[in-house]
mmCIF file of the N, C-alpha and C atoms, coordinates in Angstrom:
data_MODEL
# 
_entry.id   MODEL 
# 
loop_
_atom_site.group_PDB 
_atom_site.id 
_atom_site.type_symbol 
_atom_site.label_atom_id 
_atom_site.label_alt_id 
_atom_site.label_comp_id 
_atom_site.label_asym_id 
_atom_site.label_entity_id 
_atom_site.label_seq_id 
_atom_site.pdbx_PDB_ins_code 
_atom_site.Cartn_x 
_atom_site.Cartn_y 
_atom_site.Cartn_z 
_atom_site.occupancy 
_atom_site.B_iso_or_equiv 
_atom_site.pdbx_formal_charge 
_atom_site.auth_seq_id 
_atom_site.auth_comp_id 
_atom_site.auth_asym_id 
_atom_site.auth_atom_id 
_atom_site.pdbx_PDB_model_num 
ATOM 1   N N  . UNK A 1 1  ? 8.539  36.107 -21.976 1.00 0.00 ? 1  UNK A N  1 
ATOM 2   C CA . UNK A 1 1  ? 8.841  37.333 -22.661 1.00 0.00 ? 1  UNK A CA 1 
ATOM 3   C C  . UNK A 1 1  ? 10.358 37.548 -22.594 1.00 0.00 ? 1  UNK A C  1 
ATOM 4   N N  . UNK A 1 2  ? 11.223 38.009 -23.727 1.00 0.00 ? 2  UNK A N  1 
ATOM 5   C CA . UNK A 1 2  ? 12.322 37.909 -23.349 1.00 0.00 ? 2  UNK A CA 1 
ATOM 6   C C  . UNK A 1 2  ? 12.689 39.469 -24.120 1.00 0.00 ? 2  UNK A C  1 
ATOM 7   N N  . UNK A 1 3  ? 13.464 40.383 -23.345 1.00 0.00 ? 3  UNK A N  1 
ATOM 8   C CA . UNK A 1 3  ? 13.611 41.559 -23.297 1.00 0.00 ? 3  UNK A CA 1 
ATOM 9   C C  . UNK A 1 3  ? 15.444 42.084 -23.260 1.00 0.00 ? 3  UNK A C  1 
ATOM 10  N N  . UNK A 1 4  ? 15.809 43.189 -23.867 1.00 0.00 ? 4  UNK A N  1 
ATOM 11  C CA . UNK A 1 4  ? 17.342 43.282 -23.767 1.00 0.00 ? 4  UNK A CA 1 
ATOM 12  C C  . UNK A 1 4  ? 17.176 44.395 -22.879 1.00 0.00 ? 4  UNK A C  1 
ATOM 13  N N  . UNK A 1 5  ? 18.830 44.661 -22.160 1.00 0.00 ? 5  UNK A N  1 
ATOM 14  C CA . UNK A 1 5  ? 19.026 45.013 -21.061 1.00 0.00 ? 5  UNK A CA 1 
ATOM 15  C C  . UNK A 1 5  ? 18.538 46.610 -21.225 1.00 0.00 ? 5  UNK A C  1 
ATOM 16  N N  . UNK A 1 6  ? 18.608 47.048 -22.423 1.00 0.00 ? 6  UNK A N  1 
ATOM 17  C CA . UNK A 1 6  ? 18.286 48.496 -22.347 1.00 0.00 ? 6  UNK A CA 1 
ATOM 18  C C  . UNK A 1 6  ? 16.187 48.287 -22.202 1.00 0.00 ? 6  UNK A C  1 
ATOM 19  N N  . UNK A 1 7  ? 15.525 47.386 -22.843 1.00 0.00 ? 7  UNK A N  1 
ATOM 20  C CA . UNK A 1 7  ? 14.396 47.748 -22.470 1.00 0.00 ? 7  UNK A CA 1 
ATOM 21  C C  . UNK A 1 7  ? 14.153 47.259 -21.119 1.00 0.00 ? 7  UNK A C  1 
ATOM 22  N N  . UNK A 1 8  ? 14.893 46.642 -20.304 1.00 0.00 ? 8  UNK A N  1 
ATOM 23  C CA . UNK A 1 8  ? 14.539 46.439 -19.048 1.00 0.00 ? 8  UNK A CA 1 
ATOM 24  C C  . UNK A 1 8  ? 14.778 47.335 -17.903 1.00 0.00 ? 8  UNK A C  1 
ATOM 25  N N  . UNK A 1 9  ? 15.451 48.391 -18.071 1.00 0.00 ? 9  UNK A N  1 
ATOM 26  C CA . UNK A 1 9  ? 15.838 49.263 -17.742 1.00 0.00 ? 9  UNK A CA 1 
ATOM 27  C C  . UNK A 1 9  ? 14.767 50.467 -17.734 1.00 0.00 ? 9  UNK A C  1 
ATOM 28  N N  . UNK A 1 10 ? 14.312 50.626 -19.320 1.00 0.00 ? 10 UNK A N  1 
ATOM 29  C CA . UNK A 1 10 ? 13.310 51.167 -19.184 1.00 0.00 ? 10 UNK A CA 1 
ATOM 30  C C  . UNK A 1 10 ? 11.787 51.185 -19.000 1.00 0.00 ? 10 UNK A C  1 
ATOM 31  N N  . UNK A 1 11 ? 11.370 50.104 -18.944 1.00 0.00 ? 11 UNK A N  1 
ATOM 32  C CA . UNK A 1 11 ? 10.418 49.892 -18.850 1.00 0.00 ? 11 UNK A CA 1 
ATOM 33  C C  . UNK A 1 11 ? 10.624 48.871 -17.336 1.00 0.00 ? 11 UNK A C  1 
ATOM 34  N N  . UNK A 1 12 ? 11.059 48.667 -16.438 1.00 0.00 ? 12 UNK A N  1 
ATOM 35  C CA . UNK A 1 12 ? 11.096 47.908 -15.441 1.00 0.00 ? 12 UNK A CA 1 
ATOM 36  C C  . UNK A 1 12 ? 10.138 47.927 -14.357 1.00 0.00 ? 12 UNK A C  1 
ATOM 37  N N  . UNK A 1 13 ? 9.300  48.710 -14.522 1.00 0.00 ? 13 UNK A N  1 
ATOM 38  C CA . UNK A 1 13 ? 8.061  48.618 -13.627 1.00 0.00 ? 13 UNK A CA 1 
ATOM 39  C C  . UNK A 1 13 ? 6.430  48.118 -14.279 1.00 0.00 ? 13 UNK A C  1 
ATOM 40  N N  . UNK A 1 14 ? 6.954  48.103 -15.311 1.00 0.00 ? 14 UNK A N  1 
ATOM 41  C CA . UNK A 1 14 ? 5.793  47.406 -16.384 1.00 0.00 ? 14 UNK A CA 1 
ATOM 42  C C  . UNK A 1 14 ? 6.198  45.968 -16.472 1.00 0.00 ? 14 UNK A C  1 
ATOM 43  N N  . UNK A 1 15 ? 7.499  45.452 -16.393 1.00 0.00 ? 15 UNK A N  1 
ATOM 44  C CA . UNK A 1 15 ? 8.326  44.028 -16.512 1.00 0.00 ? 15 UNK A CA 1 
ATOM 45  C C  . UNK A 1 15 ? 7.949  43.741 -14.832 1.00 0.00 ? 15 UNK A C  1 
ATOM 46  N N  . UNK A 1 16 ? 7.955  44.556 -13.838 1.00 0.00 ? 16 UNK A N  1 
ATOM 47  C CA . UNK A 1 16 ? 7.381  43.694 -12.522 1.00 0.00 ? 16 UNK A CA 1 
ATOM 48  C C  . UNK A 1 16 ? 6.024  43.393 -12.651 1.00 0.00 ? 16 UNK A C  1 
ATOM 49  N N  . UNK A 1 17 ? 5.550  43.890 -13.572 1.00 0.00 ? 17 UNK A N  1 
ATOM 50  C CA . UNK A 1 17 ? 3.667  44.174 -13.215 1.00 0.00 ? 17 UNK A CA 1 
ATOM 51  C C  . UNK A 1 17 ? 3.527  42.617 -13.869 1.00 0.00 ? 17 UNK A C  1 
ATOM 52  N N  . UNK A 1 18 ? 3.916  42.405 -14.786 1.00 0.00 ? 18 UNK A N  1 
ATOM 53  C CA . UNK A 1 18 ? 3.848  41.098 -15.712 1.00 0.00 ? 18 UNK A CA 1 
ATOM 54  C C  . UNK A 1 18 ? 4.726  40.092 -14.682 1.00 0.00 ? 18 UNK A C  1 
ATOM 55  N N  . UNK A 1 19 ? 5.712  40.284 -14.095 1.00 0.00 ? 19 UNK A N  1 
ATOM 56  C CA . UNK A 1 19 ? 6.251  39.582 -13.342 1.00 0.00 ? 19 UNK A CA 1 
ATOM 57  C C  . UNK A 1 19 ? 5.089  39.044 -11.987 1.00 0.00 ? 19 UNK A C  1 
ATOM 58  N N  . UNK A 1 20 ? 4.789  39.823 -11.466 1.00 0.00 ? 20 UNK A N  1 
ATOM 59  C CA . UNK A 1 20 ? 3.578  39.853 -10.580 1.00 0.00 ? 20 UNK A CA 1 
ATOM 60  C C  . UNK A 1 20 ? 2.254  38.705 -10.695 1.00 0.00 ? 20 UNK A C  1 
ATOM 61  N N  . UNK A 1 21 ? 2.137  39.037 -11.957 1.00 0.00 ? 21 UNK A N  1 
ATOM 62  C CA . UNK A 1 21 ? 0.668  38.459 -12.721 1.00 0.00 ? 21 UNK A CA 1 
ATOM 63  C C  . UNK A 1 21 ? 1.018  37.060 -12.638 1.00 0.00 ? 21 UNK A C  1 
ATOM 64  N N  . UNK A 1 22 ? 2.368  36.726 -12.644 1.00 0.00 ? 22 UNK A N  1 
ATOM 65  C CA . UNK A 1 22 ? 2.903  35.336 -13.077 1.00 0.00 ? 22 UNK A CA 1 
ATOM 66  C C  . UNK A 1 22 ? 3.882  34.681 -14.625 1.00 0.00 ? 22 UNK A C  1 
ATOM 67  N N  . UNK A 1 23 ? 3.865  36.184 -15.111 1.00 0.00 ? 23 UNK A N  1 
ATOM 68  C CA . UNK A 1 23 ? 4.987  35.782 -16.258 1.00 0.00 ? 23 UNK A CA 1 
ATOM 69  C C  . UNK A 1 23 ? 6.275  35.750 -15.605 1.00 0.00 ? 23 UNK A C  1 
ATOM 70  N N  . UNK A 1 24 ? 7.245  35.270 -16.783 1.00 0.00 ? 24 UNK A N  1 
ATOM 71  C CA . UNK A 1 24 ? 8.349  35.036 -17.047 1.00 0.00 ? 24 UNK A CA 1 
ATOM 72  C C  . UNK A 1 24 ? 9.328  35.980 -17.555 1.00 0.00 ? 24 UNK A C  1 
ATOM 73  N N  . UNK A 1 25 ? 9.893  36.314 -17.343 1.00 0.00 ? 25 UNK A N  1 
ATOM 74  C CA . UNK A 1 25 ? 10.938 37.457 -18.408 1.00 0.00 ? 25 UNK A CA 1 
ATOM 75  C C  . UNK A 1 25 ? 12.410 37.058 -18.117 1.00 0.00 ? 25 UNK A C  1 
ATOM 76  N N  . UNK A 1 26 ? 13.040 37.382 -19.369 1.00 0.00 ? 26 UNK A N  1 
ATOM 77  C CA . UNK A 1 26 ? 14.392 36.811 -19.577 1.00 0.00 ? 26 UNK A CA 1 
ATOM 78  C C  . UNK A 1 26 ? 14.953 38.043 -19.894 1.00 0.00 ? 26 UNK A C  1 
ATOM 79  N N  . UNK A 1 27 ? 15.620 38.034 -19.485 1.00 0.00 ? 27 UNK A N  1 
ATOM 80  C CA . UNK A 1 27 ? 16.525 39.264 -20.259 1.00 0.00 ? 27 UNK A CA 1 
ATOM 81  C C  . UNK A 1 27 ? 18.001 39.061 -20.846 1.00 0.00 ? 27 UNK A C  1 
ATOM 82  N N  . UNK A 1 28 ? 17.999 39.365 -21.893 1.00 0.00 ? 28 UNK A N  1 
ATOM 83  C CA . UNK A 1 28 ? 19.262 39.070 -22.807 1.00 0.00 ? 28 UNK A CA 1 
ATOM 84  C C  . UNK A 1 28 ? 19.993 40.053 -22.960 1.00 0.00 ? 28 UNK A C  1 
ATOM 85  N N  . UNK A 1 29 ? 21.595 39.941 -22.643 1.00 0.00 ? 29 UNK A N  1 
ATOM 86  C CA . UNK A 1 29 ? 22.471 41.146 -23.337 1.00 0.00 ? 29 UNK A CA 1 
ATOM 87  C C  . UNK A 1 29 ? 23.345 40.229 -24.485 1.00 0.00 ? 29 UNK A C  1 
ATOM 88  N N  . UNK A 1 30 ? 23.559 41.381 -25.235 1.00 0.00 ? 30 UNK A N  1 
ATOM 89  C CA . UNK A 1 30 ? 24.605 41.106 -27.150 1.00 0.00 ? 30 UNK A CA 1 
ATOM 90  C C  . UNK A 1 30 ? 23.631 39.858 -27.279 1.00 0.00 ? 30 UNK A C  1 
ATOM 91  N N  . UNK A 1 31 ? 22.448 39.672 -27.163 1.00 0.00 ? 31 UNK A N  1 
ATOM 92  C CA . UNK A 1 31 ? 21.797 38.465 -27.849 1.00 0.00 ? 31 UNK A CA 1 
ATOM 93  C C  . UNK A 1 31 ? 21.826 37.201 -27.063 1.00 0.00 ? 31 UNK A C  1 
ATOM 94  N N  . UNK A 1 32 ? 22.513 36.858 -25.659 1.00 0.00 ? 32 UNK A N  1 
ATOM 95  C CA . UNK A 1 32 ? 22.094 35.826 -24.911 1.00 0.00 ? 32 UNK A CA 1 
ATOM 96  C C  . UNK A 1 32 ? 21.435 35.975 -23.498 1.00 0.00 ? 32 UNK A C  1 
ATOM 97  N N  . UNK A 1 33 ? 21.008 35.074 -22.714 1.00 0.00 ? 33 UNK A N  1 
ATOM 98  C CA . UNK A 1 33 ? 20.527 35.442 -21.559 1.00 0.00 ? 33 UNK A CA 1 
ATOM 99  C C  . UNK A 1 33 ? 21.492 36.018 -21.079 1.00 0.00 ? 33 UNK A C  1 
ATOM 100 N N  . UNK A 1 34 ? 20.672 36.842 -19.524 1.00 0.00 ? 34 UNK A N  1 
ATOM 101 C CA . UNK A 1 34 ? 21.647 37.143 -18.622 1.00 0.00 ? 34 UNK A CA 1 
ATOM 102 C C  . UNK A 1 34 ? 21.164 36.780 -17.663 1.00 0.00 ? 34 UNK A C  1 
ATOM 103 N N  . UNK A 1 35 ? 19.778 37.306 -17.649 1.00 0.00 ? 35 UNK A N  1 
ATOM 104 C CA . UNK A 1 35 ? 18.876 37.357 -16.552 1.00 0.00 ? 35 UNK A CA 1 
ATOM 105 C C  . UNK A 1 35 ? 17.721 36.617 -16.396 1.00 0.00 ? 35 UNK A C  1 
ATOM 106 N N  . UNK A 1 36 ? 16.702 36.350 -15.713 1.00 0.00 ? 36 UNK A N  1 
ATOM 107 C CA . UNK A 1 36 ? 15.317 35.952 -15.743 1.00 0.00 ? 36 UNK A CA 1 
ATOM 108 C C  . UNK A 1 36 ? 15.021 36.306 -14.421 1.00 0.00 ? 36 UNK A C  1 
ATOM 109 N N  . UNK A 1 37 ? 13.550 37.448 -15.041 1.00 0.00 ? 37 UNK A N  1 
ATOM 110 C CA . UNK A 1 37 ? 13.195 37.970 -13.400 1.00 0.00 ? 37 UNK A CA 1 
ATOM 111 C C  . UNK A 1 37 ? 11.441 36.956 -13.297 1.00 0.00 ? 37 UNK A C  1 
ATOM 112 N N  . UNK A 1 38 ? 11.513 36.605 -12.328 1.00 0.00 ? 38 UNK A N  1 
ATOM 113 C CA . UNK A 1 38 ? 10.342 35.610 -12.262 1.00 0.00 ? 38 UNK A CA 1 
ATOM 114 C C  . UNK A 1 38 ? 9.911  35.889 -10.527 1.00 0.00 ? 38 UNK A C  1 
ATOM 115 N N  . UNK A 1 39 ? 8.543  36.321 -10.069 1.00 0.00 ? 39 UNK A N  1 
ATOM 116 C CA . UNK A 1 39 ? 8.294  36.302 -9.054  1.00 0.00 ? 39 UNK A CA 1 
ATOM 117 C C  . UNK A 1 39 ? 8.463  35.750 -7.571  1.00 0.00 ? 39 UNK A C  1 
ATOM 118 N N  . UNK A 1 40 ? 8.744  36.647 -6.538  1.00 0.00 ? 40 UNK A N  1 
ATOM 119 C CA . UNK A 1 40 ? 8.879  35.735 -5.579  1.00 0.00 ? 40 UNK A CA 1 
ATOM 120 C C  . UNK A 1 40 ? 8.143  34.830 -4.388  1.00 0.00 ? 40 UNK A C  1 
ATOM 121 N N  . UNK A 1 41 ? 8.266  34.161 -3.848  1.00 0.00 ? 41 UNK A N  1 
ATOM 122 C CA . UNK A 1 41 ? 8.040  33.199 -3.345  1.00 0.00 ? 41 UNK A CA 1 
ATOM 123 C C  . UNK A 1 41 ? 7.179  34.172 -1.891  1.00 0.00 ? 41 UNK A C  1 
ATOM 124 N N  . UNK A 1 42 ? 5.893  33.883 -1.314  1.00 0.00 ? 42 UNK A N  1 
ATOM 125 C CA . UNK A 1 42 ? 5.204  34.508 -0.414  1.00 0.00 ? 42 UNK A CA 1 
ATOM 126 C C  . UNK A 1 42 ? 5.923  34.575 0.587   1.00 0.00 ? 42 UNK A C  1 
ATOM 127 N N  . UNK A 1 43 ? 6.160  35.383 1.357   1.00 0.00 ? 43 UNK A N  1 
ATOM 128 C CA . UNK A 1 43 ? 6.882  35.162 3.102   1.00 0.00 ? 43 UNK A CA 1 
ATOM 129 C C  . UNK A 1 43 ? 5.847  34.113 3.976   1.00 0.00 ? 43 UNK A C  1 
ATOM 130 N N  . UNK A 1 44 ? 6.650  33.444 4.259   1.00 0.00 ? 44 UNK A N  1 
ATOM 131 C CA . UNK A 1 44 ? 5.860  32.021 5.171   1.00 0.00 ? 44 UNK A CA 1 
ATOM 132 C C  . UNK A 1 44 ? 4.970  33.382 6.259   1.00 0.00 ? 44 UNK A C  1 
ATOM 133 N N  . UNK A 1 45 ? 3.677  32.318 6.584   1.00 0.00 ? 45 UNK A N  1 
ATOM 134 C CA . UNK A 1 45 ? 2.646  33.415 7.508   1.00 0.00 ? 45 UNK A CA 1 
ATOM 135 C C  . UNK A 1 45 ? 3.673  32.474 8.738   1.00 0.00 ? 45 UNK A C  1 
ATOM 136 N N  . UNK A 1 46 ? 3.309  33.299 9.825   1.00 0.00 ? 46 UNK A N  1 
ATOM 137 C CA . UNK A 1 46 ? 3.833  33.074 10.968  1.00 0.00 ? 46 UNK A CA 1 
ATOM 138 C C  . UNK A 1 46 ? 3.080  32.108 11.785  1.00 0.00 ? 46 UNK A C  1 
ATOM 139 N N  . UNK A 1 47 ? 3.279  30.751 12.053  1.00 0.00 ? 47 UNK A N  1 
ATOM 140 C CA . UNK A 1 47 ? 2.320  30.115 12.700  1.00 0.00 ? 47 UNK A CA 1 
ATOM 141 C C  . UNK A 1 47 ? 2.204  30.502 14.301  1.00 0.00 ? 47 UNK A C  1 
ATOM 142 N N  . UNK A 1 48 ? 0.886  30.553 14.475  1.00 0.00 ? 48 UNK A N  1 
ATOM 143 C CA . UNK A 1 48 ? 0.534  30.703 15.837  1.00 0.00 ? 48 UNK A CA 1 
ATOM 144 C C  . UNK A 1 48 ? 0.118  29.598 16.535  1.00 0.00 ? 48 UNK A C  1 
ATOM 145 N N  . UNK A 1 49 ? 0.545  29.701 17.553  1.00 0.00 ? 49 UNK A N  1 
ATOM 146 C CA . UNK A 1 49 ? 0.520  28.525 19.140  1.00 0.00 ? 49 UNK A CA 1 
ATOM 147 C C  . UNK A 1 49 ? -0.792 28.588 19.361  1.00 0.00 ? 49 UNK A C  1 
ATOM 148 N N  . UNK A 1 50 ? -1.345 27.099 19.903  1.00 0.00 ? 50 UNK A N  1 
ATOM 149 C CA . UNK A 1 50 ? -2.344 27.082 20.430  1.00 0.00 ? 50 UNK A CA 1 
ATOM 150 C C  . UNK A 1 50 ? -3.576 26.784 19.867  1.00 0.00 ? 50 UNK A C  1 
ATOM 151 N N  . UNK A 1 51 ? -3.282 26.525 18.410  1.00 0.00 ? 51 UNK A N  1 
ATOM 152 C CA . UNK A 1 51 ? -4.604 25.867 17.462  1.00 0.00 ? 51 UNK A CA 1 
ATOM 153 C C  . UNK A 1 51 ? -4.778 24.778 17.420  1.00 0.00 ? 51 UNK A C  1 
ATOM 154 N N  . UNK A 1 52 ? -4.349 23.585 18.560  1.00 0.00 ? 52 UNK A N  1 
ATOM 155 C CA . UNK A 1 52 ? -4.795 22.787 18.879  1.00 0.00 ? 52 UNK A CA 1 
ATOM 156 C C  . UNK A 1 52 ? -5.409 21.969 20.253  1.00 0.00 ? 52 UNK A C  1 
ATOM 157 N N  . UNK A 1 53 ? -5.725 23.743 21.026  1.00 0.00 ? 53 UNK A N  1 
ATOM 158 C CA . UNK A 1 53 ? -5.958 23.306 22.340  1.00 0.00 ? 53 UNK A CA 1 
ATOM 159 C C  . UNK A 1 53 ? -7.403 22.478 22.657  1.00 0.00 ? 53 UNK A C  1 
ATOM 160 N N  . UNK A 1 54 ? -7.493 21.690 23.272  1.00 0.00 ? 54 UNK A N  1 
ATOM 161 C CA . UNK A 1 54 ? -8.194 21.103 23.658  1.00 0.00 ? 54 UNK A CA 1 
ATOM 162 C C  . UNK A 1 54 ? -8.956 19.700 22.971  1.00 0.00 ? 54 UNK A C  1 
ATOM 163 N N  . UNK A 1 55 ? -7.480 19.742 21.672  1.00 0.00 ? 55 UNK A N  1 
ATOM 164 C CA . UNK A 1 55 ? -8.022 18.422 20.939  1.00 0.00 ? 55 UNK A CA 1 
ATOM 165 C C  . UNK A 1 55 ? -7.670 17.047 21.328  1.00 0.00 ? 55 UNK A C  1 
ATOM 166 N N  . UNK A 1 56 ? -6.100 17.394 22.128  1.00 0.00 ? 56 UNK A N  1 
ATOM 167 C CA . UNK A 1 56 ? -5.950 16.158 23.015  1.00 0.00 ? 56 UNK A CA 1 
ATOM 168 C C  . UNK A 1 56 ? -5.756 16.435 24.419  1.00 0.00 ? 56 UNK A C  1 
ATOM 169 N N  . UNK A 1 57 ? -5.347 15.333 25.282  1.00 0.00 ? 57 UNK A N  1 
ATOM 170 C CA . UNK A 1 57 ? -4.998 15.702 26.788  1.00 0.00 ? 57 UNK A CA 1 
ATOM 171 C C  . UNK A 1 57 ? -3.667 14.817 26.471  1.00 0.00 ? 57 UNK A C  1 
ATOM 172 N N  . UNK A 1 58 ? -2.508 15.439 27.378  1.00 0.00 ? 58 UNK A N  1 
ATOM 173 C CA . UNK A 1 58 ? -1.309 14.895 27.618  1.00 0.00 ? 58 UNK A CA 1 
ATOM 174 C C  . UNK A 1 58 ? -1.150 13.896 29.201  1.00 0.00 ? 58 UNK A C  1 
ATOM 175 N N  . UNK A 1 59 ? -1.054 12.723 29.044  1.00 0.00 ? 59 UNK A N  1 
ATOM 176 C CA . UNK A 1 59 ? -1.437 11.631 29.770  1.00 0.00 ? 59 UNK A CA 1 
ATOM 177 C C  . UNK A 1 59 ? -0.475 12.302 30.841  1.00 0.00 ? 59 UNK A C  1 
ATOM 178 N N  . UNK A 1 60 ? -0.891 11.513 32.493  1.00 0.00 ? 60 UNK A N  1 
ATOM 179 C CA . UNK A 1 60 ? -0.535 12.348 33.559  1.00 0.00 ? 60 UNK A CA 1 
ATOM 180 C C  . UNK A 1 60 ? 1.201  11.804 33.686  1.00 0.00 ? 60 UNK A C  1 
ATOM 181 N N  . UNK A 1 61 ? 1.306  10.474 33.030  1.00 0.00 ? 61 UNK A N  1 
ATOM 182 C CA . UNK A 1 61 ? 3.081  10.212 33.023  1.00 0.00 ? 61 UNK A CA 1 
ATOM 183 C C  . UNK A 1 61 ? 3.419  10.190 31.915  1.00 0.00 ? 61 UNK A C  1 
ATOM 184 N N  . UNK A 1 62 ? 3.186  11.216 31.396  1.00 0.00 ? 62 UNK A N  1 
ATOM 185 C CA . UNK A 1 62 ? 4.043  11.508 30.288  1.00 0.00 ? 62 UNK A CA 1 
ATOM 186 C C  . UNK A 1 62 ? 5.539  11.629 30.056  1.00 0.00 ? 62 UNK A C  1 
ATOM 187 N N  . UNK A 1 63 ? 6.013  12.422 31.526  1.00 0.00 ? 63 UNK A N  1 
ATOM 188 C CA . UNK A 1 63 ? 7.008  12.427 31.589  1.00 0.00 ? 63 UNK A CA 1 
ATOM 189 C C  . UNK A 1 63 ? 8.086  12.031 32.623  1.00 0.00 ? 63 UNK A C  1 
ATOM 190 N N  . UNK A 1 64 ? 7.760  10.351 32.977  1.00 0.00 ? 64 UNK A N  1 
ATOM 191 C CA . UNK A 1 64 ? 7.593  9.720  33.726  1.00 0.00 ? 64 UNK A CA 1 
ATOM 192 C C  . UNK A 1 64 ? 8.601  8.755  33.285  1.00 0.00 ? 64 UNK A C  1 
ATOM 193 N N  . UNK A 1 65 ? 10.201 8.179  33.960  1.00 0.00 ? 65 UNK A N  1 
ATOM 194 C CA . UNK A 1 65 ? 10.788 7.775  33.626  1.00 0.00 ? 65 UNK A CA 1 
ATOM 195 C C  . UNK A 1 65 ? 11.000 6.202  32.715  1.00 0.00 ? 65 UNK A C  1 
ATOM 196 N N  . UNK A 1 66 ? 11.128 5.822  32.140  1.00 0.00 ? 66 UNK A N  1 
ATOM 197 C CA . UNK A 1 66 ? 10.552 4.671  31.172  1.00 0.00 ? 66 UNK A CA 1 
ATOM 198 C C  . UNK A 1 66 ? 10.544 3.433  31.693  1.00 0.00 ? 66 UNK A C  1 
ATOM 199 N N  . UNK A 1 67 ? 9.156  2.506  31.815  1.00 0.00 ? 67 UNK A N  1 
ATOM 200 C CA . UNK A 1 67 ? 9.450  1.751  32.568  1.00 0.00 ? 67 UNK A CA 1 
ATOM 201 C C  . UNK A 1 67 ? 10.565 0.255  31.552  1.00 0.00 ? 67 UNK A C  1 
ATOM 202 N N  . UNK A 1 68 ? 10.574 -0.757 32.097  1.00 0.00 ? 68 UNK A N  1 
ATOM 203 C CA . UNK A 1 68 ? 12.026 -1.263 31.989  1.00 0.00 ? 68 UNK A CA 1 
ATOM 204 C C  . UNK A 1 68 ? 12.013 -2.274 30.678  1.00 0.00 ? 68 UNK A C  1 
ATOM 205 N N  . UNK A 1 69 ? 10.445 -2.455 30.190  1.00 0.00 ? 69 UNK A N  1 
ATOM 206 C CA . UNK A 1 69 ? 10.089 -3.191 29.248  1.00 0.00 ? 69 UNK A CA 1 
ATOM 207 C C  . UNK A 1 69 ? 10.077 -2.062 28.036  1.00 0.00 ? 69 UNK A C  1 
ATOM 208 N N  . UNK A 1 70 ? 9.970  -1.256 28.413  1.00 0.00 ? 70 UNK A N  1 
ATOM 209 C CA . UNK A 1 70 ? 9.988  0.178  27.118  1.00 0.00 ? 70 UNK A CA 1 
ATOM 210 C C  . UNK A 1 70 ? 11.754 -0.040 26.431  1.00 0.00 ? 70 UNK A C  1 
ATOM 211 N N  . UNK A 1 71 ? 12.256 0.060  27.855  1.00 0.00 ? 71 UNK A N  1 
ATOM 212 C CA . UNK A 1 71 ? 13.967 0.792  27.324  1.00 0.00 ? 71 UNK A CA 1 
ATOM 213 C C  . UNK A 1 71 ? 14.512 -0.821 26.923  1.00 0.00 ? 71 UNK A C  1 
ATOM 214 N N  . UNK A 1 72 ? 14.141 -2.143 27.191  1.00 0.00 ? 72 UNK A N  1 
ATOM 215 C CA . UNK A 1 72 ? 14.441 -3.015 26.368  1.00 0.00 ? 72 UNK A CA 1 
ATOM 216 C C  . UNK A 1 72 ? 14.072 -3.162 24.967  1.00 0.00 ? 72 UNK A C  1 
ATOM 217 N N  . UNK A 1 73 ? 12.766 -2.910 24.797  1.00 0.00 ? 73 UNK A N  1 
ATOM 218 C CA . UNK A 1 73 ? 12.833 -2.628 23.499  1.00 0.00 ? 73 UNK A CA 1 
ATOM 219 C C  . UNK A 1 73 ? 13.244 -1.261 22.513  1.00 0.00 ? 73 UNK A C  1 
ATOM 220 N N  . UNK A 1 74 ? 13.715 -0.250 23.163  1.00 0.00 ? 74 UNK A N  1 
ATOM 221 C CA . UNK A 1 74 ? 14.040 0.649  23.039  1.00 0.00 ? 74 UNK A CA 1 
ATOM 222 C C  . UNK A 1 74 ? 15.777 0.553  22.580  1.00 0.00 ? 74 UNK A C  1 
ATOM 223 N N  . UNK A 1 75 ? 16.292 -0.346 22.875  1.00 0.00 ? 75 UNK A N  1 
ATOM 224 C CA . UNK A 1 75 ? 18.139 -0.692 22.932  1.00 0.00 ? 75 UNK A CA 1 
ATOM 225 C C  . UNK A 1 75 ? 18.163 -1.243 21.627  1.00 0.00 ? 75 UNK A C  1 
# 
């Protein structure tokens, strides 16, 4: 939908509602673009800790200094 700056002005809460739905709107001043208001992007959900407890176990040397055949191939 492409709209000039005076009807966007007035009607700009009817241009979010369509914006919302998933249209497009452009808005043109003296006859070229200026603008394009196009919906935004969801706020990331917040991930929560702990949705994978008990799917593995963390081996007892895990954090256990490397033995000497590791850090050769490791170089």
């Amino acid at each position: 939908m492409i709209v000039s700056v005076h009807e966007a002005k007035t009607h700009l809460s009817r241009l979010l509602t369509r914006v919302a739905a998933g249209e497009e709107v452009i808005i043109h001043r003296h006859g070229r673009p200026a603008a394009r208001l196009v919906s935004c992007e969801p706020e990331p959900v917040e991930r929560q800790g702990g949705a994978d407890r008990g799917r593995f176990s963390v081996p007892e040397d895990f954090d256990d200094e490397m033995s000497e055949v590791t850090r050769i191939f490791r170089s």
